[in-house]
C-alpha positions in Angstrom: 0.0 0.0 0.0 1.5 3.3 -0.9 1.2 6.0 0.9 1.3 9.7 -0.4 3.5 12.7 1.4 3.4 16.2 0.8 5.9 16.7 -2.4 9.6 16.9 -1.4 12.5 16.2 -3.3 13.1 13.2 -2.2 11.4 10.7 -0.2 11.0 7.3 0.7 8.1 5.4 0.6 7.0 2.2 1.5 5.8 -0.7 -0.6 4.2 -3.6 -0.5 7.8 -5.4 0.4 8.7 -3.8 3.4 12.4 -4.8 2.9 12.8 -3.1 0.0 12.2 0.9 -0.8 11.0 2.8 -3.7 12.7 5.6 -3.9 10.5 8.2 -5.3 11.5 11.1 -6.7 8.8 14.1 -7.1 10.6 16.6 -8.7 8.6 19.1 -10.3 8.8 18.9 -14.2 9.1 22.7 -14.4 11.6 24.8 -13.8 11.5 27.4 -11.6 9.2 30.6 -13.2 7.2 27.8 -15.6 5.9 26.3 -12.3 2.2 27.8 -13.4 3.0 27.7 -17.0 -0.4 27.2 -18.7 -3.1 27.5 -15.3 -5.0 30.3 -15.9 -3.8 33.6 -15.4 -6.8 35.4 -14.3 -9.9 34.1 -11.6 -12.7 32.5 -13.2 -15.2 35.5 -14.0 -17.1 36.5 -11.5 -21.1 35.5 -11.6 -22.9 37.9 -13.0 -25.7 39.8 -11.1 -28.4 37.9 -10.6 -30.6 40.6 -12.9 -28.0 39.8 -15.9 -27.3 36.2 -15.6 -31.4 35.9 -16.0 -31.0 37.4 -19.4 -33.8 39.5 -18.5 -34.4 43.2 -19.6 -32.0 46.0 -17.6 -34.8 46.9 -14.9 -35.0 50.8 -14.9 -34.1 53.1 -12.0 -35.9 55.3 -10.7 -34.8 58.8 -10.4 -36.2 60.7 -6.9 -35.9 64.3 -7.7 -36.2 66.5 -4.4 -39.0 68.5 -5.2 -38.8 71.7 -2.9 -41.7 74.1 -2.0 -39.9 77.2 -1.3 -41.6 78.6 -5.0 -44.8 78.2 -3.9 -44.7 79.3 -0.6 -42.8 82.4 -1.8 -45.7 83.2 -4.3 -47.8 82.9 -1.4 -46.3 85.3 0.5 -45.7 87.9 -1.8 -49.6 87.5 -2.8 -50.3 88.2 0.7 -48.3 91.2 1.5 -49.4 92.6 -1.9 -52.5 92.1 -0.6 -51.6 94.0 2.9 -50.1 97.1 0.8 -53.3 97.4 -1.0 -55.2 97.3 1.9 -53.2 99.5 3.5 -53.3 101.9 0.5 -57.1 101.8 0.8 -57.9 102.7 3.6 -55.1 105.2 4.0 -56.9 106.8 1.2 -60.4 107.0 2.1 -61.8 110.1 3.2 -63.1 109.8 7.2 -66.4 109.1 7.3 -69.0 112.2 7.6 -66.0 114.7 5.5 -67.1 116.3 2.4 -65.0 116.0 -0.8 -63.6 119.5 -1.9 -65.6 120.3 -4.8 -68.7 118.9 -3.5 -72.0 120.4 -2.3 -72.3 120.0 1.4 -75.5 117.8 2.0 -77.4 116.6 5.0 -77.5 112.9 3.4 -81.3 112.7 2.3 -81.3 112.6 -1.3 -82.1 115.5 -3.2 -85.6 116.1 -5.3 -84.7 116.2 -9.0 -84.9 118.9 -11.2 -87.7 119.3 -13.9 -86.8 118.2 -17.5 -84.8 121.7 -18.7 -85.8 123.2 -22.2 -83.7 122.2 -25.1 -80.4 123.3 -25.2 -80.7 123.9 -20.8 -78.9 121.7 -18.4 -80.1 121.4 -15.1 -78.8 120.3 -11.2 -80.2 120.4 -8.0 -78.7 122.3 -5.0 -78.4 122.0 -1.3 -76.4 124.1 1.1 -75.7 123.5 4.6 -79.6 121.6 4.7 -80.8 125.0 4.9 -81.6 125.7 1.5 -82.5 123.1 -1.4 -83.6 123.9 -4.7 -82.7 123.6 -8.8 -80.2 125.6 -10.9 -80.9 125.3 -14.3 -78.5 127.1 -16.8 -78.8 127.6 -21.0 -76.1 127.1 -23.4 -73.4 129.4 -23.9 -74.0 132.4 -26.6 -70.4 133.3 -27.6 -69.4 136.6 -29.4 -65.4 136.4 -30.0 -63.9 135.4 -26.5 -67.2 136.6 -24.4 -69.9 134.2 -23.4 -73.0 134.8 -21.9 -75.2 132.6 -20.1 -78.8 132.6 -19.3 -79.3 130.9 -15.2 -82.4 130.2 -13.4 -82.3 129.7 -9.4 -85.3 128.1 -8.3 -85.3 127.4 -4.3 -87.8 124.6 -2.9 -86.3 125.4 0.5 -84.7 128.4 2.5 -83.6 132.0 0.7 -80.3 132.1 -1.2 -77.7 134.8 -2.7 -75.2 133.3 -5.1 -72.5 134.2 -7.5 -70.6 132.5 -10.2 -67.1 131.8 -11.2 -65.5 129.9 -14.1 -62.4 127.8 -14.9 -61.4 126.6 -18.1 -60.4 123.4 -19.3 -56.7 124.1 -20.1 -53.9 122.9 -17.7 -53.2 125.5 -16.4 -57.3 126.0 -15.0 -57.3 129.7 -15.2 -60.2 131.4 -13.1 -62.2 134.1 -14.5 -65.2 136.2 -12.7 -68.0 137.5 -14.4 -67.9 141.0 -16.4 -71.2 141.8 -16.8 -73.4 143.4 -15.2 -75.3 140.8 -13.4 -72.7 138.8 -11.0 -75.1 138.1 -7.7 -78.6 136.6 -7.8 -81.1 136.7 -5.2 -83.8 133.8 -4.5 -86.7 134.0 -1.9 -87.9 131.1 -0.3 -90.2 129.3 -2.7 -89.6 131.5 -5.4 -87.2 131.3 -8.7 -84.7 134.2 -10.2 -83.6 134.1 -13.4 -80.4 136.4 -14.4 -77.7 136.7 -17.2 -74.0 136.0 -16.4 -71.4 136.9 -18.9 -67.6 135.8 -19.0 -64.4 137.0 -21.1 -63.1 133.8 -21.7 -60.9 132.0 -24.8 -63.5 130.1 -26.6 -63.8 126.5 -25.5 -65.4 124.4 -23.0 -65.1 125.3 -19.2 -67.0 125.0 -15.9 -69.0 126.9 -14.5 -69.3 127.0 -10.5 -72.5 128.7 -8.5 -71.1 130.0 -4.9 -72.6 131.4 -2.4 -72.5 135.2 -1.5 -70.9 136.2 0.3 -68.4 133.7 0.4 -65.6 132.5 2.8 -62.3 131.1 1.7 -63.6 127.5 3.1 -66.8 127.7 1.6 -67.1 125.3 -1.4 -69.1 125.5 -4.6 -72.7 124.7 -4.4 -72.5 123.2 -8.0 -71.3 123.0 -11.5 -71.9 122.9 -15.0 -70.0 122.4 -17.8 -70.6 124.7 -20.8 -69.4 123.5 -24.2 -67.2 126.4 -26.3 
């Protein structure tokens, strides 16, 4: 029975007749630097993943994007505080309650009675000052000769006795103010009653404005009304 060593050089082994020796010789049948002559040079490739040795299709991968929300909430803020500033701008801007607009005739707040329909050619508004004195002003359209314009006005008073006078502005940019130059610049109502009176102007030819103030008047006082008269 033979028995196997780790390979030496030499060494003695034992047979089946124990007197006599086999001398075996394991001598490497390369030389040194051709010992793994012809083994493979590399390590057996590597098993594929198990999603490519199945042959099946490359399996896609998803991309997770980080979607932020900072845009939107941004957006929603700056709606907001536009939101604010308008607000703000509003009520910043709104006259108190129970002040009168400059320009404006000073009313009690009941609405006022309307005027009858004017003739052709007239133009008509009703009045109130101080809730004192309510009534119509009715006025005709302008009769121009060069740059001077006169004007036919009716004051009829439903309510409370009145003296006015008149003013106009023109419609440049400038908004010159001219009084009236002829002779009848005040007109006097009685309770109940109705004046009528002729108001000239020299004006440049165009349309302007005419106001009806009361007389006398104070710096503060404001128009009672106006009309625009076409040049």
């Amino acid at each position: 029975m033979e028995m196997h060593l780790p390979k030496s050089p030499n060494i003695f082994l034992p047979v089946d007749n124990p007197v006599s020796y086999k001398i075996v010789t394991i001598m490497s049948d390369r030389i040194p630097g051709q010992r793994f002559q012809g083994q493979p040079t590399s390590a057996p490739n590597a098993p594929a993943d198990s999603w490519q040795a199945s042959g099946g299709p490359t399996p896609s991968v998803g991309v997770q994007r980080y979607r932020s929300h900072s845009p939107l909430l941004a957006v929603l803020i700056a709606v907001v505080v536009v939101a604010l500033v308008a607000l703000a701008v509003w009520a910043g801007t709104r006259p108190p309650s129970g002040s009168s607009t400059p320009g404006a005739t000073p009313t009690s707040g009941a609405p006022l009675p309307s005027c009858p329909t004017p003739s052709p050619g007239w133009q008509a508004i009703p009045y109130e000052v101080n809730a004192d004195s309510t009534g119509c002003w009715a006025v005709s359209e302008g009769q121009w000769d060069g740059d001077t314009v006169t004007i036919t006005t009716t004051v009829t008073s439903d309510q409370g006795a009145l003296t006015v006078t008149f003013f106009a502005l023109d419609h440049s940019l400038s908004s010159n103010q001219y009084n009236p130059s002829g002779p009848t610049e005040n007109i006097q109502v009685a309770s109940g009653q109705s004046t009528r009176g002729l108001v000239s102007f020299d004006i440049p030819r165009g349309d302007f404005t005419l106001y009806m103030l009361k007389y006398p008047a104070s710096r503060t006082d404001l128009p009672i009304a106006a009309l625009v008269i076409s040049g």
